[in-house]
N, C-alpha and C positions, 0 to 999 in steps of 0.2 A: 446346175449350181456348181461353183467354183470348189473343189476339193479343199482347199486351205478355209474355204466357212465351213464345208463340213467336219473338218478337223477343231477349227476353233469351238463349233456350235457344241460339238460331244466333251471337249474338254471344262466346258461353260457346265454344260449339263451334271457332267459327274460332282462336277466341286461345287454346286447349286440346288440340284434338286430337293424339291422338297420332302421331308420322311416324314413316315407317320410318324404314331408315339410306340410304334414297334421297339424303333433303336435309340428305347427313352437314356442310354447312354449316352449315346452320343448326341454332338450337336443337328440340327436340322440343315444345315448346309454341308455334312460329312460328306466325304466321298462314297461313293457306293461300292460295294462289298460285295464277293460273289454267291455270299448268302442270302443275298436282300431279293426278297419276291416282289416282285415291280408291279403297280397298278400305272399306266399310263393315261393321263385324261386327257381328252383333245376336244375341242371345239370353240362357244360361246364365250356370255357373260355365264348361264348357267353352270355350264361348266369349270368356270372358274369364281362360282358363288358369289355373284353381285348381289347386294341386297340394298334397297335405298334408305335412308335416314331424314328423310324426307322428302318432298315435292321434286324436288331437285337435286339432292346429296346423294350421296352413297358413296359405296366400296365394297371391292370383292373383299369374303370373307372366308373363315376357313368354317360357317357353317353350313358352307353348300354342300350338296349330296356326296361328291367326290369325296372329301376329306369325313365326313362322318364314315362313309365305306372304310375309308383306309382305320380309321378309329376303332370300330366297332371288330376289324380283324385283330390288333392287337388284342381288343378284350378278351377274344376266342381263341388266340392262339396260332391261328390260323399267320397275322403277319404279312399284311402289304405296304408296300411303302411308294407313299402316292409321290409320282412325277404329274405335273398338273401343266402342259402348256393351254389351255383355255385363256381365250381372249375375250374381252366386252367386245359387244357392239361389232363380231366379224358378220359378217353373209356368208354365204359356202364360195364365193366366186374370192374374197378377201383373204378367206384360212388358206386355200391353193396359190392366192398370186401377191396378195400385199407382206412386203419384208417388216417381221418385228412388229413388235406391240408397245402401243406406251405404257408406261411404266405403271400408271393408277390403274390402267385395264387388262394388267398381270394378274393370275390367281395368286393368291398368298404363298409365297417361297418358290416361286413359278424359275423356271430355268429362265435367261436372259437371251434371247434366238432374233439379235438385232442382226439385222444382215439375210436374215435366207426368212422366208417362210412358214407360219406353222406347220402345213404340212410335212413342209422340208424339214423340218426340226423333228414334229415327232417322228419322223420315217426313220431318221437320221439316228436317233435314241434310242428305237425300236431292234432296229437292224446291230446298233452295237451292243445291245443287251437281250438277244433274241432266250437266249436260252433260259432269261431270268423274268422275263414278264410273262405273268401269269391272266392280265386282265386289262384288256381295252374299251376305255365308252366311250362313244362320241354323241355329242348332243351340238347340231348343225340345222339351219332352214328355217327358224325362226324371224331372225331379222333378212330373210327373203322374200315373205309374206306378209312381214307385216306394213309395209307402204300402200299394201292393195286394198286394205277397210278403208281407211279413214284418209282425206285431204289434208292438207296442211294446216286447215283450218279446223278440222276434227269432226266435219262435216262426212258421209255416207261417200265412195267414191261411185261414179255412177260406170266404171268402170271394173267393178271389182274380180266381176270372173271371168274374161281375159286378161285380165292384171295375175290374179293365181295361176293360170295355164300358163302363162309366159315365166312366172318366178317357179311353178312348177317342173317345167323341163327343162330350165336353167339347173334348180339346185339336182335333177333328177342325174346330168351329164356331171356336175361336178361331184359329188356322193359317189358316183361308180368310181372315179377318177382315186378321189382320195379310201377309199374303200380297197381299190386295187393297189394302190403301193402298202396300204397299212397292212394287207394279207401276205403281199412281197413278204412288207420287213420282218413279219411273226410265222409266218407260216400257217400251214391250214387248220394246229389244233387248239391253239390258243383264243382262249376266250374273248370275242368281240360283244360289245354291248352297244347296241344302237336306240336313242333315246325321241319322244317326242316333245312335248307339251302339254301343259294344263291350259288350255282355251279361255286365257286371258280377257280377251273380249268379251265376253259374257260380264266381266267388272261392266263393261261399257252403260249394262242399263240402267244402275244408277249412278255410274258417274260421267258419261257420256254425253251428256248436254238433253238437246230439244232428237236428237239422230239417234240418241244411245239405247233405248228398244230396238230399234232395227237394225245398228252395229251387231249389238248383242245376237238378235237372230239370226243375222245371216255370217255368222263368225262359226257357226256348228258347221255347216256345210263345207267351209274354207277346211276349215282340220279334217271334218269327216269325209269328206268325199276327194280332196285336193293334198291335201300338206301329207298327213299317214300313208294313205296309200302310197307317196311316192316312193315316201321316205321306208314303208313294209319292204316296199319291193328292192329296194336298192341293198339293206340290211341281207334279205334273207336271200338275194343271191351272193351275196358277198359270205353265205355261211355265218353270218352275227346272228342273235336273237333281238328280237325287236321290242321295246319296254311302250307301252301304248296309256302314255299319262294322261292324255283327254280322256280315255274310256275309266280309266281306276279315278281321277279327281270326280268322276261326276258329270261331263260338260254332256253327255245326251243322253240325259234324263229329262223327264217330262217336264215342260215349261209352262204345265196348266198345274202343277202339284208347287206348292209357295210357301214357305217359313218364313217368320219374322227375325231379322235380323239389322239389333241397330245399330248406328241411328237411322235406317233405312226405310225401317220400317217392312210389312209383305214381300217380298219377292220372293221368287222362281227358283226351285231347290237348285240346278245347276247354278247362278249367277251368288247361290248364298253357300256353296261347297268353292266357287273361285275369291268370295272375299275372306273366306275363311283360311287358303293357302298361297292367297299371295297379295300384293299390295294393290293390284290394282283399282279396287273398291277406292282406296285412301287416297292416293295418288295418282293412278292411272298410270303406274309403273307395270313392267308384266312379269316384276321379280318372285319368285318367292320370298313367301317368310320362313323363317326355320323349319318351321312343320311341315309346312310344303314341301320343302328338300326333303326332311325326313321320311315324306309317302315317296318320292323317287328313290331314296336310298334303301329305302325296304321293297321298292319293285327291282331294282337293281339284282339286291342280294338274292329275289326269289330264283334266280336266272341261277345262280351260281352251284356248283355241286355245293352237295351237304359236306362241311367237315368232319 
């Protein structure tokens, strides 16, 4: 990457980033101060809290996990002040190679890094503010797997578990990659937080069509046996801790044990714990809803020392 982007990206970043409501003085686009404890967020749409408004709508919001973290520090005193580069709709091979993000799939008050990279960007941030970030998450490898359920048509793919092996050692190489400059730019003591999923699919059984029981079932195995594992093992050499949201939302638990939940009617406690945190049941989006950030943001913070 060309030195004069990384000179612009950090000058973008300092007079953009987003703050919490730590420095409710100041404006949210202030420049950053040698006092300010940096939360840095990288990845997704998750990461930069998409939430839809419908079938089709949406917009990142500032109620995704990230920005409630950096919120809930001001309450305590504690004080982080979220830089957020999360993108919608990256893959992990996208945040390491595609320049810049469009502007609607920016997290809320997101630094501006047209030109170089997420990675490049937050490395770039990291490395100029090393002595001031105190906490890194990434939430990546979602939109790598998820082409491998379902066709185009929404139909079972009769391919699905050499489609996960092959998106699996795909995002397994890219994760070490971007995991290794992210250790570069902060060094070995700084807190990493490495994120999964709540096993969206499980929405699929009742809003899946005439295929969506058997989406639904064979989506535990894609997370449990494929997506985590890769993603534990990449995390925990890389020194992060690993936040394991399929296991906390619910998604393998017992598929013969069923609650009512309408308009649905009976279903299977795991697919009525996924329509309960995230939209998919409604829409077939794989966002969270508020609450659903909220059980990431409270897995998040169990990681963190006690203040």
């Amino acid at each position: 990457m060309a030195v004069l982007a990384i000179a612009a990206l950090l000058f973008t970043a300092l007079l953009t980033a987003c703050a919490s409501s730590t420095a409710a003085t100041r404006s949210p686009d202030a420049p950053i101060v040698p006092t300010d404890r940096l939360y840095v967020s990288i990845g997704d749409s998750y990461a930069a809290g998409y939430q839809p408004s419908g079938p089709a709508s949406g917009a990142t919001t500032t109620n995704g996990f990230a920005y409630q973290l950096a919120n809930r520090s001001a309450a305590t005193g504690t004080g982080m002040r979220l830089v957020n580069f999360g993108c919608s709709g990256v893959t992990s091979t996208a945040l390491l190679n595609d320049r810049g993000c469009v502007r609607e799939a920016l997290a809320p008050g997101a630094p501006d890094y047209a030109g170089v990279t997420q990675a490049e960007a937050a490395e770039a941030f990291l490395r100029a503010h090393r002595t001031q970030v105190v906490l890194v998450s990434v939430v990546v490898g979602g939109n790598d797997v998820k082409p491998c359920l379902l066709t185009a048509q929404g139909t079972v793919r009769p391919d699905t578990v050499q489609c996960v092996a092959d998106a699996a050692a795909t995002l397994r190489s890219n994760l070490a990659r971007l995991l290794a400059g992210v250790r570069s730019a902060v060094g070995a003591d700084v807190r990493v937080v490495g994120l999964t999923y709540p096993d969206i699919f499980l929405g699929a059984w009742v809003s899946g069509g005439p295929d969506g029981h058997e989406i639904a079932t064979r989506s535990v195995a894609v997370f449990r046996d494929a997506l985590n594992p890769t993603l534990r093992a990449e995390y925990v050499q890389a020194g992060a801790s690993f936040v394991d949201i399929t296991a906390a939302s619910g998604a393998y638990g017992s598929m013969a044990d069923s609650t009512v939940v309408p308009p649905y009617g009976p279903v299977p406690e795991p697919v009525a714990q996924v329509c309960a945190l995230t939209f998919y049941c409604e829409y077939g989006d794989p966002h969270p809803k508020t609450q659903g950030y909220t059980l990431i943001a409270d897995l998040v913070q169990r990681t963190l020392p006690a203040s």
